[in-house]
C-alpha positions in Angstrom: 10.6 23.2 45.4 9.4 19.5 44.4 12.9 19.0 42.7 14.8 20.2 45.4 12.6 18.0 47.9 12.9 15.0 46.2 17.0 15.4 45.9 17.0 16.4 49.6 15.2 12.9 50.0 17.8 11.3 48.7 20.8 12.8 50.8 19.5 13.2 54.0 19.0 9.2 53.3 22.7 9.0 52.5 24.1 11.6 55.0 23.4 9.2 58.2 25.5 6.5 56.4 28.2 8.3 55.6 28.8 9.7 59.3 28.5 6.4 60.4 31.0 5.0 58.1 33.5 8.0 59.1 33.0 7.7 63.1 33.7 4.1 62.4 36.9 5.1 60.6 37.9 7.6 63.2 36.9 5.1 66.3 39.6 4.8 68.8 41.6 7.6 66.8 39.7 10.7 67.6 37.8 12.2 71.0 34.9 9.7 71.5 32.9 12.5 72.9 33.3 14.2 70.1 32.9 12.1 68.0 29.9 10.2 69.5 28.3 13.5 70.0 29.1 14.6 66.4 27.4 11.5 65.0 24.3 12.2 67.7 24.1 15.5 65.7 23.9 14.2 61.9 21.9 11.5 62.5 19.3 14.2 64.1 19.6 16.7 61.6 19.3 14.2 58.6 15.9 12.6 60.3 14.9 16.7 59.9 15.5 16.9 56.8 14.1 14.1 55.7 10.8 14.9 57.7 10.6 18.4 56.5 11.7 17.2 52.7 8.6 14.6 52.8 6.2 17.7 54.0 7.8 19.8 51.5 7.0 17.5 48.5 3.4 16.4 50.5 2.0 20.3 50.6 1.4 21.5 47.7 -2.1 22.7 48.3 -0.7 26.1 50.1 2.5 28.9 48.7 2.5 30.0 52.3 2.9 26.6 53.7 5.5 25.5 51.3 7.5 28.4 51.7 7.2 28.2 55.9 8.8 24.5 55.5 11.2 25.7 52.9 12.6 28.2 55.3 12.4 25.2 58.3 14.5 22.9 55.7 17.1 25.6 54.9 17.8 26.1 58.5 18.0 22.4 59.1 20.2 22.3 56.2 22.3 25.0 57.6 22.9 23.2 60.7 24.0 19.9 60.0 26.7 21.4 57.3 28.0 23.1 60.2 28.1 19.9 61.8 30.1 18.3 58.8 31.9 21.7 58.8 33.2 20.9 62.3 34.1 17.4 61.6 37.7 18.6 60.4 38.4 20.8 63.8 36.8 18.5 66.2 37.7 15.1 65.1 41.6 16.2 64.6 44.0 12.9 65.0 47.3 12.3 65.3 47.4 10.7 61.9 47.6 13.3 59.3 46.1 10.6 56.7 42.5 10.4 59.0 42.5 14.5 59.2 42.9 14.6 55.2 40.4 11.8 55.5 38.2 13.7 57.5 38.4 16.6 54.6 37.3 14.2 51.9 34.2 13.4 53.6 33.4 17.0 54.0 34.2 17.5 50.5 32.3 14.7 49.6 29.7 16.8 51.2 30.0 20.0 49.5 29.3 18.0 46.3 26.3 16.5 47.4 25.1 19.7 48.5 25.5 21.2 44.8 23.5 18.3 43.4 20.3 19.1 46.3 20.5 22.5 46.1 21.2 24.1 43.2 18.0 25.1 42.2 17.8 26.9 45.7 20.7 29.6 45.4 20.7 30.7 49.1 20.5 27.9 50.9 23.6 26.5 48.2 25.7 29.1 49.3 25.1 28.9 53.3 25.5 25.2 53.1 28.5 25.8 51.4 29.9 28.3 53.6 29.2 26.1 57.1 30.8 22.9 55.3 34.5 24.7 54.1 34.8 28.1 56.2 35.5 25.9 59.4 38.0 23.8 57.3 39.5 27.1 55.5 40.3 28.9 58.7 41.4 25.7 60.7 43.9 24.5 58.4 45.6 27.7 57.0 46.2 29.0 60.7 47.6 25.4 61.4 51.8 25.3 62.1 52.5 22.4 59.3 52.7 22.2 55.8 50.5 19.6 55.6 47.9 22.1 57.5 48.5 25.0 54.9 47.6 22.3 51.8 44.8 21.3 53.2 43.6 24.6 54.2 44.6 25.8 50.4 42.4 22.9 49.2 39.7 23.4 51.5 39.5 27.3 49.4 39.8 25.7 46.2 37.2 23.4 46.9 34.8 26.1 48.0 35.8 28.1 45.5 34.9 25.8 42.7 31.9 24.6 44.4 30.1 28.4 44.2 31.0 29.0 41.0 29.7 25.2 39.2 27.2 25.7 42.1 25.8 28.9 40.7 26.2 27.7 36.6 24.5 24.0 37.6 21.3 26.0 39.3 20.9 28.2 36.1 20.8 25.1 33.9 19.1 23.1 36.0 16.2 25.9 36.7 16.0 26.7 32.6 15.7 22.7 32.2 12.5 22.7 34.7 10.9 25.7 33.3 11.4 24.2 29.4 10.0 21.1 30.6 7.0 22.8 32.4 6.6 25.0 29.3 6.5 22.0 27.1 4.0 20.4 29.5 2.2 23.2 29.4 2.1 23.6 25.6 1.2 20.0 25.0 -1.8 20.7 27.2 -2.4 23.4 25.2 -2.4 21.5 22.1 -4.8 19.0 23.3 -7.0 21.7 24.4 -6.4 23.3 21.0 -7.3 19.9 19.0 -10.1 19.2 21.3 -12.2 22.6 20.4 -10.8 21.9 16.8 -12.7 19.1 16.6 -15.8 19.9 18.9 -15.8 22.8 16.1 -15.5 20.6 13.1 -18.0 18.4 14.4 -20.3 21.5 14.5 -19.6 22.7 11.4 -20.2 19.0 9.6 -23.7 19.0 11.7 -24.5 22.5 10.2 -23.4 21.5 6.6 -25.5 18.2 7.1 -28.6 19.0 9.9 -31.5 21.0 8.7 -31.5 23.8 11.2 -35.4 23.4 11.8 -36.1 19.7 12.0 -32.7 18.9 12.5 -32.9 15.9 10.5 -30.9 15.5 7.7 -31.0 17.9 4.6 -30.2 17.4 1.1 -26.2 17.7 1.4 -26.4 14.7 3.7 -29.1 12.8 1.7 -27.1 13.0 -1.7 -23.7 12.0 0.1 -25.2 9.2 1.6 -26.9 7.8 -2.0 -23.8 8.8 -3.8 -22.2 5.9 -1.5 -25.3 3.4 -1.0 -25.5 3.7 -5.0 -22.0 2.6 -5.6 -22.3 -0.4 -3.0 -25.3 -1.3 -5.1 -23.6 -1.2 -8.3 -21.1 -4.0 -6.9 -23.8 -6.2 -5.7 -25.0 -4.7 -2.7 -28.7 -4.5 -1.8 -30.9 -1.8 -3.8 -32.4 1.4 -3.2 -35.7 2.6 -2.9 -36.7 6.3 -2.8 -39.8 7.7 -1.2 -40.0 11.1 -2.0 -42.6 12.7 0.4 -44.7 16.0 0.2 -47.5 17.4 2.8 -50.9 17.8 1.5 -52.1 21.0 1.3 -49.5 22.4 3.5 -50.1 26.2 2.2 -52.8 26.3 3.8 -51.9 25.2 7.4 -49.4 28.3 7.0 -51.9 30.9 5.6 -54.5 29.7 8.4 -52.4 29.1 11.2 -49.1 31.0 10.4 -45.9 30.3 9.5 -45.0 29.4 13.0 -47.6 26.8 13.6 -46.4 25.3 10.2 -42.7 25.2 11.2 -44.1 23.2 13.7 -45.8 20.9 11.6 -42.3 20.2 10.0 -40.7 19.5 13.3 -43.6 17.1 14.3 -43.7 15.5 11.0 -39.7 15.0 11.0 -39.8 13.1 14.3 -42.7 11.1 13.3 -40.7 10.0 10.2 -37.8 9.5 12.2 -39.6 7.3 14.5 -41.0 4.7 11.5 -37.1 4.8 10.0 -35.9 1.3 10.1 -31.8 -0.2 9.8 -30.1 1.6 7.2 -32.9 3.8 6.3 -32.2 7.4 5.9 -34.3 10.1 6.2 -33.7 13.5 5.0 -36.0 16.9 4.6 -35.7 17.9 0.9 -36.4 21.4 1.1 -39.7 23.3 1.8 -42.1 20.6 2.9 -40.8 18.2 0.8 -39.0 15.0 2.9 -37.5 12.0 2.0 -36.3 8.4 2.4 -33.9 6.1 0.9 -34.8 2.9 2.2 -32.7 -1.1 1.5 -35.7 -3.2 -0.1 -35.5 -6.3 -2.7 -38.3 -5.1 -4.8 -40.4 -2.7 -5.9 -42.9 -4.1 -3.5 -41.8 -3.8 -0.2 -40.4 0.4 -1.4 -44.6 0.7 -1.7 -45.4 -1.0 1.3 -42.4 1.2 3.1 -44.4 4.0 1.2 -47.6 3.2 2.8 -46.6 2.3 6.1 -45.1 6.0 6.3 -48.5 7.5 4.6 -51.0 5.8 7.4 -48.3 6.4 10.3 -49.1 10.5 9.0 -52.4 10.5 8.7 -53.8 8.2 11.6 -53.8 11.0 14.4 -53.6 14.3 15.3 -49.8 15.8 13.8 -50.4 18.8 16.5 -52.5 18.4 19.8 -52.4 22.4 20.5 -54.1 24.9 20.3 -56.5 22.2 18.9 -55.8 18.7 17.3 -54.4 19.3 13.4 -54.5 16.2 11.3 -52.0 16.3 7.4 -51.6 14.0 5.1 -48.8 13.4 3.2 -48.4 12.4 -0.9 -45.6 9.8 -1.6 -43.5 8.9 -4.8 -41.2 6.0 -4.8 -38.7 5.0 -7.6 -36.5 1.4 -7.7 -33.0 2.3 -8.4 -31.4 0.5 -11.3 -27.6 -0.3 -11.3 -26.5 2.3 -13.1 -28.6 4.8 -13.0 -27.5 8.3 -11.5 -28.9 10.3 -8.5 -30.7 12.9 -10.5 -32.4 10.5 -12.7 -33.6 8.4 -9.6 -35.1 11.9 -7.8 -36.2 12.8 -11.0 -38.4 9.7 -11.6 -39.6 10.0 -7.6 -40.6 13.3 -8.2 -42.4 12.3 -11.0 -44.2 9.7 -9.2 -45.1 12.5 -6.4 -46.3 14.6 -8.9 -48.7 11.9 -10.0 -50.1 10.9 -6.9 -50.8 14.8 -6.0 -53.0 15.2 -9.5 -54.3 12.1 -9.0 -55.9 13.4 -5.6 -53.1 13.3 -3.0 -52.7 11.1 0.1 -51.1 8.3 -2.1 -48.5 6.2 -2.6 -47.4 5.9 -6.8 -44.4 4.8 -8.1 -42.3 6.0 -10.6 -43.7 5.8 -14.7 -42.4 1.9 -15.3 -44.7 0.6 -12.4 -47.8 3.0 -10.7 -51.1 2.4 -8.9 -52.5 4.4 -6.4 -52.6 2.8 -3.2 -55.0 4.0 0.0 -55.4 2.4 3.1 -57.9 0.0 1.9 -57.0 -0.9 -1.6 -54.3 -3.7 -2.3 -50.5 -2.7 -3.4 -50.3 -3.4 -6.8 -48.1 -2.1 -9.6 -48.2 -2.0 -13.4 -45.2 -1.9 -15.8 -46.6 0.6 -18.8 
């Protein structure tokens, strides 16, 4: 209905024109009543169409309205081909060059008509019959030869203008509904790749989220080394590891239950999340094990970093409810060297964590080459054995 409305546009624009031009043609050769009242006629019926062609293409909000000003168009549509269909009986000259004339703008007519309505079948074929039946059954019951041609021509014209008529609509109507179809399947396949990737993106949070904290887990943490530690190995800045483990954290479950210790993992995540700084990364290691790969110069500021996270833990309540629960966490740290492998870095933090649990937790130590315990009150300092 768009299609044909926008087509229709276009004639009912070009229709006014060309009965001007031909009661220009035919002025002073054919009735002037006639003729003036024949132009009256297609200027009216084109200013309908072109109303009811401008509704037609404007309503789309409503089946039953479009179809209402379809039917309002194909009547319109049916009367001023009549009109053009009487152009050849009522605007007869002397001159049997203006009646052929007169023919050839109703021709002209018919083929405009197979270009706007073609993808409406009905209203093609009653357009079709108004503009060449009068013509037909003028000419072939005229006296002269010249009549009989005409009239034969008229037929042929008709003729031909059904049957490419008819084939044109197919096409035409197969073209629309291939291009709506592949409309239709493009928006399909960006609905498609849209849930593809809302679904990849949730699949890459599962594979790198730890489903209780939802921080990082140890997938994520060992991707993101693997590329900080080959940065570092072509000058970029070094890594530090802080390995860190909750103090006596049995015993919150056995006391308080496994649920009220799954919340002291969730608190304890944000609260490390909350002292992460830049390009630090912080990851849960598994059980109540966390930790942090942190961008320092020297082994210095990885304690400090160590510390700072070990008095941010133990300075107040971790839980408020059902009544105020303070942890404490142990810390090992370990310097990466250029060169040196994931597993031998984790293993020296652990080491280090190890150390500073035996050694009577709450702690910062780093790894065998440089350790001293630090607290809150003593001064970071490290050894190299």
């Amino acid at each position: 209905m768009r299609q044909m409305a926008v087509r229709e546009i276009g004639a009912a624009l070009s229709s006014p024109l060309a009965a001007c031009l031909l009661a220009y043609t035919l002025s002073g050769l054919a009735d002037a009543q006639y003729l003036e009242a024949w132009l009256v006629t297609q200027i009216f019926f084109a200013a309908c169409n072109l109303a009811l062609s401008i509704l037609l293409l404007r309503r789309v909000d409503s089946d039953s309205a479009r179809t209402r000003l379809l039917g309002f168009l194909t009547i319109t549509l049916v009367l001023e081909a009549a009109s053009w269909g009487a152009a050849p009986v009522l605007l007869v000259t002397s001159d049997p060059i203006y009646n052929v004339l007169t023919l050839g703008f109703v021709c002209v007519a018919c083929s405009l008509a197979l270009h706007t309505l073609c993808l409406y079948q009905p209203s093609m074929v009653m357009v079709l019959l108004c503009l060449m039946v009068p013509s037909v059954v003028f000419h072939l019951l005229g006296s002269s030869v010249i009549d009989q041609i005409m009239g034969l021509g008229a037929l042929v014209v008709l003729g031909l203008s059904l049957f490419y008529g008819s084939v044109t609509g197919r096409l035409a109507r197969n073209g629309i509904k291939g291009s709506v179809q592949s409309v239709m399947l493009a928006d399909q396949l960006k609905s498609n790749t849209a849930d593809l990737r809302t679904a990849l993106r949730a699949i890459r949070q599962m594979a790198t989220r730890d489903p209780l904290t939802q921080c990082y887990n140890r997938r994520a943490v060992l991707e993101f080394l693997e590329r900080d530690m080959v940065s570092q190995d072509r000058g970029g800045p070094a890594i530090g590891v802080l390995l860190i483990d909750l103090d006596h954290f049995k015993q919150v479950n056995d006391s308080l239950g496994h649920l009220t210790g799954d919340d002291v993992l969730k608190a304890l995540s944000h609260r490390l999340n909350n002292l992460m700084r830049g390009n630090d990364f912080l990851a849960r290691y598994g059980g109540e094990e966390f930790v942090c790969l942190v961008h320092v110069t020297d082994e210095q500021q990885l304690l400090a970093a160590g510390e700072r996270i070990r008095i941010a833990v133990a300075e107040k309540p971790i839980l408020s409810k059902p009544e105020p629960l303070t942890i404490q966490v142990s810390v090992g740290a370990a310097m990466r060297r250029r060169g040196e492998e994931g597993n031998a870095l984790f293993a020296r933090a652990d080491k280090a964590l190890t150390k500073a649990k035996n050694a009577g937790r709450n702690q910062v130590l780093l790894d065998s080459i440089a350790s001293s315990p630090l607290v809150a009150d003593v001064n970071i300092t490290s050894t190299v054995d």
